[in-house]
C-alpha positions as CSV (number, residue, x, y, z in Angstrom):
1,X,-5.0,14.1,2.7
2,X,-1.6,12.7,3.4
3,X,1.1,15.3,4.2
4,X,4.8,14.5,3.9
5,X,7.9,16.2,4.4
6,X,10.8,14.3,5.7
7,X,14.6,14.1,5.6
8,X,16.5,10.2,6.3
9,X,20.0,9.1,6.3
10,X,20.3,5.7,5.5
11,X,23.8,4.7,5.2
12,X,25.2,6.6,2.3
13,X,22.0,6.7,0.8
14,X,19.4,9.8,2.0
15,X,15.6,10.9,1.1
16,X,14.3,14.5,1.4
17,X,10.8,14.5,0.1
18,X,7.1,16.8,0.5
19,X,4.4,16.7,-1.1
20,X,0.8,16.9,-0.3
21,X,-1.6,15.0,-1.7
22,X,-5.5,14.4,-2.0
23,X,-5.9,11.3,-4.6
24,X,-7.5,8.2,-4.0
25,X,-3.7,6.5,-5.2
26,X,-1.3,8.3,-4.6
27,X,2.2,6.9,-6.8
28,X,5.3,6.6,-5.7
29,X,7.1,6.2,-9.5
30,X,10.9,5.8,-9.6
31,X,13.9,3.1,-10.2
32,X,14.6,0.7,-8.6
33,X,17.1,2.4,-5.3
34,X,15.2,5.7,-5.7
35,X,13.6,5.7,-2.2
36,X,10.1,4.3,-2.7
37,X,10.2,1.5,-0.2
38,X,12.0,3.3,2.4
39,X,9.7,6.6,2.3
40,X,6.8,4.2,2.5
41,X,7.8,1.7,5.2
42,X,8.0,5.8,7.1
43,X,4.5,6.4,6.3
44,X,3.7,2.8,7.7
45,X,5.6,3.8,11.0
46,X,8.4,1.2,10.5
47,X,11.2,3.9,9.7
48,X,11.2,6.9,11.7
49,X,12.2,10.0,10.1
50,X,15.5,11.6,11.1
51,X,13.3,15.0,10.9
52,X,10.0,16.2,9.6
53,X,6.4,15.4,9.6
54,X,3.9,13.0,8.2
55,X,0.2,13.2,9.0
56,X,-2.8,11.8,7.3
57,X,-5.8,14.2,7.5
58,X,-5.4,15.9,10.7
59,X,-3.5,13.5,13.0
60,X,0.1,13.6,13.2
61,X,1.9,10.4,12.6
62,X,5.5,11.7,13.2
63,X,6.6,15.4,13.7
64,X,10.1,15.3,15.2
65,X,10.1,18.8,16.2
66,X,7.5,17.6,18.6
67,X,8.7,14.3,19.1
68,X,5.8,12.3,18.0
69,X,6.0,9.4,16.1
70,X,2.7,6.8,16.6
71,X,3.9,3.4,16.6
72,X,3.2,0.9,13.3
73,X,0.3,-0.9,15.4
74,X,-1.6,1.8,16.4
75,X,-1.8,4.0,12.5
76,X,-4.3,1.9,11.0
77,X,-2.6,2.0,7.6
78,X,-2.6,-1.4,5.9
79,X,0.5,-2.6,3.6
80,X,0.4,-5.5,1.0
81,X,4.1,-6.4,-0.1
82,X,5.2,-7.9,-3.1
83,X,5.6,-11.3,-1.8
84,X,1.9,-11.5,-0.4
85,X,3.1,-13.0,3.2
86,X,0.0,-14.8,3.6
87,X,0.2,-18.0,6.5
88,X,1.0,-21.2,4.8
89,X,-0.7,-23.2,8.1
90,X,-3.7,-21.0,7.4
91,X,-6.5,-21.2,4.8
92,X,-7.5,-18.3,3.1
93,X,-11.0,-17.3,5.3
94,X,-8.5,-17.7,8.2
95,X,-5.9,-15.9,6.5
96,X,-8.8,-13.2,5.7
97,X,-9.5,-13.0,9.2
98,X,-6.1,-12.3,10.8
99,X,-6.6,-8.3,10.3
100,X,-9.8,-8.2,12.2
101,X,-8.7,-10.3,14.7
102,X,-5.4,-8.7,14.9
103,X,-6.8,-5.5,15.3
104,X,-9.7,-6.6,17.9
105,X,-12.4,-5.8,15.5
106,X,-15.8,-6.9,15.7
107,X,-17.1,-9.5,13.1
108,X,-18.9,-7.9,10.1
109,X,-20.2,-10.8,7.7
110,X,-21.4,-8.0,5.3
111,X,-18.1,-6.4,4.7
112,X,-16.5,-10.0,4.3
113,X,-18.6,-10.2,1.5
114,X,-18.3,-6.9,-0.1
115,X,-14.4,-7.8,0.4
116,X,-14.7,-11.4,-1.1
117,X,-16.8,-10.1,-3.9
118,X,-15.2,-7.4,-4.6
119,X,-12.0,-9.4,-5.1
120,X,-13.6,-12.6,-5.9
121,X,-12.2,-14.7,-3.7
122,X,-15.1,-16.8,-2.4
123,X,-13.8,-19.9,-4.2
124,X,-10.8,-19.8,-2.7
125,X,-12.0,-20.0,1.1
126,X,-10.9,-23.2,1.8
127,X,-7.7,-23.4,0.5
128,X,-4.4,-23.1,1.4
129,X,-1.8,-20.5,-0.1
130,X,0.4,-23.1,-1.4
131,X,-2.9,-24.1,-3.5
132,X,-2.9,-20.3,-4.9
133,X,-1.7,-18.9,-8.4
134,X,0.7,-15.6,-7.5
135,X,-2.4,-13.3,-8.2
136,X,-4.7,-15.4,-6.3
137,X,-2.5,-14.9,-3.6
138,X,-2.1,-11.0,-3.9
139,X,-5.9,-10.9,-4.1
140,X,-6.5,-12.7,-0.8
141,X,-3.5,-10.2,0.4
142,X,-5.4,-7.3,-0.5
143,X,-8.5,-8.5,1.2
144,X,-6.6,-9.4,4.5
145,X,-5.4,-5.7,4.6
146,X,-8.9,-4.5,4.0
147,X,-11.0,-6.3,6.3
148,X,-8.6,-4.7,9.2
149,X,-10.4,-1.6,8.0
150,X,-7.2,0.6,7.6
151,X,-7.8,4.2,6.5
152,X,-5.1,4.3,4.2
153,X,-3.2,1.2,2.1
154,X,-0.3,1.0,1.3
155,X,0.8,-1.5,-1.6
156,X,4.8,-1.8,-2.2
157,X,5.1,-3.3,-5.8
158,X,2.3,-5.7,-5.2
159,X,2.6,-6.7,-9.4
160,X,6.4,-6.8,-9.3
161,X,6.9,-10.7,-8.5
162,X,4.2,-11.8,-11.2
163,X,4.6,-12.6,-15.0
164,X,2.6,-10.6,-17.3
165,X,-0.5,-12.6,-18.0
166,X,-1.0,-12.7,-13.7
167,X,-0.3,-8.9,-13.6
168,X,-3.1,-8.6,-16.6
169,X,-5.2,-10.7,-14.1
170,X,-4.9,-8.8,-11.0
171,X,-4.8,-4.9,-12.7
172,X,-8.7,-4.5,-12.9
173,X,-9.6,-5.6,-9.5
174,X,-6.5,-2.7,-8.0
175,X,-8.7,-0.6,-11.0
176,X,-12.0,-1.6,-8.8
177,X,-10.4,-2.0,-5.4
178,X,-9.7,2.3,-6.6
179,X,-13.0,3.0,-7.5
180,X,-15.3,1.2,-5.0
181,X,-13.2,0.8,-1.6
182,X,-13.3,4.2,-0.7
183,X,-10.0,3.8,1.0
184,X,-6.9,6.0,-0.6
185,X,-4.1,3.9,-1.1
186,X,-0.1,4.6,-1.6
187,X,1.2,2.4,-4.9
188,X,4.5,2.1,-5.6
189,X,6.1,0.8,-8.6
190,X,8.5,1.2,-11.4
191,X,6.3,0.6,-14.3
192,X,4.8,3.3,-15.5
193,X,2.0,1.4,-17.5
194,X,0.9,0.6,-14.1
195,X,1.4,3.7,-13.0
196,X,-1.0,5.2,-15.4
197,X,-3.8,3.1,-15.0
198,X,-4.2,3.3,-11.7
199,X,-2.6,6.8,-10.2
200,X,-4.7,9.7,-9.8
201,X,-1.5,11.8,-8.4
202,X,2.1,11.1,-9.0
203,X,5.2,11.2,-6.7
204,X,8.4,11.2,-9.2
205,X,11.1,9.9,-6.9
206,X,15.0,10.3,-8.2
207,X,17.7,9.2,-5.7
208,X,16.0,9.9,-2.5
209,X,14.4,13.0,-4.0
210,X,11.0,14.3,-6.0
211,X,11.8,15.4,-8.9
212,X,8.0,15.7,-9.9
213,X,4.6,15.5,-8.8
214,X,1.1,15.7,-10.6
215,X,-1.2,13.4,-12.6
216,X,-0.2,10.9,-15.2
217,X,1.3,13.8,-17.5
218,X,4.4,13.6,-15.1
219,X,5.6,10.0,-16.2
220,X,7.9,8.9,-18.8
221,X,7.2,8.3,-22.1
């Protein structure tokens, strides 16, 4: 369960958004300048909210009544950006490995297998990002995040800097990384083809505010 209800200022430009929900991807479907990145970068803990509450499950993340807000480091949420960000100096295994080590977690050879099958990425291994296609590189992104073990993921328009035939490539493995990862994730994104292959609930965002929320029946035509 994530739970949010916040209010931020953010120059001229403000969010007030709630909603509650229980999907394995939540949505966060709007234009571009509706809010999407900066309500998400608050669930991450890298915006704090000028008031209100976010919790996932039964630990509160912020509540500024009671002046809590856990720091980005210590939520476990994992976040895969549009650009990738992998280490150009690093090859993918060690790139795979950063979370873990990151994070202080003990090596788990059987989940870094699940994770490389999963995304099939064990051809990729040994080489370096600059050796990557854009959804090769978004794959081995994906992995990173997961091997940290985060209990939630959040993935900011991770589709938005490929061309079609790479978004076409990387769809059914966020379609599998849904269905057999048993982690819920946050997806934002203003496609709503995307939108509706991969949402299970949907956050309508409109100028810092949600203007609906449901299953797919709530995006545009």
């Amino acid at each position: 369960m994530l739970r949010v209800d916040i209010s931020k200022q953010l120059g001229e430009f403000s969010i007030e958004a709630a909603f509650a929900s229980e999907g394995r991807v939540t949505g966060l479907f709007g234009a571009s300048g509706a809010g999407k990145t900066s309500l998400i970068n608050m669930i991450a803990g890298l915006l704090q909210p000028d008031r209100g509450s976010i919790a996932i499950d039964t630990e509160m993340l912020d509540d500024t009544n009671a002046r809590v807000h856990v720091p980005a480091h210590r939520r476990r949420i994992g976040y895969v950006f549009q650009d990738a960000r992998l280490f150009p100096h690093l090859d993918v295994r060690q790139n795979l490995d950063y979370g873990r080590r990151m994070n202080r977690l003990a090596e788990d050879p059987a989940q870094q297998a699940r994770v490389t099958d999963l995304l099939d990425i064990g051809r990729l291994l040994d080489r370096r990002p600059g050796q990557l296609s854009g959804g090769e590189r978004q794959r081995v992104a994906l992995g990173r995040a997961l091997l940290a073990q985060p209990r939630l993921l959040l993935l900011d328009e991770p589709l938005g800097s490929l061309d079609e035939e790479r978004k076409e490539e990387i769809l059914p493995y966020l379609v599998r990384l849904r269905d057999e990862a048993n982690i819920p994730m946050v997806y934002v994104s203003h496609d709503a083809d995307e939108m509706r292959q991969l949402a299970t609930q949907v956050v309508m965002l409109k100028r810092g505010r949600v203007t609906a929320f449901g299953g797919a029946e709530v995006l545009p035509d």
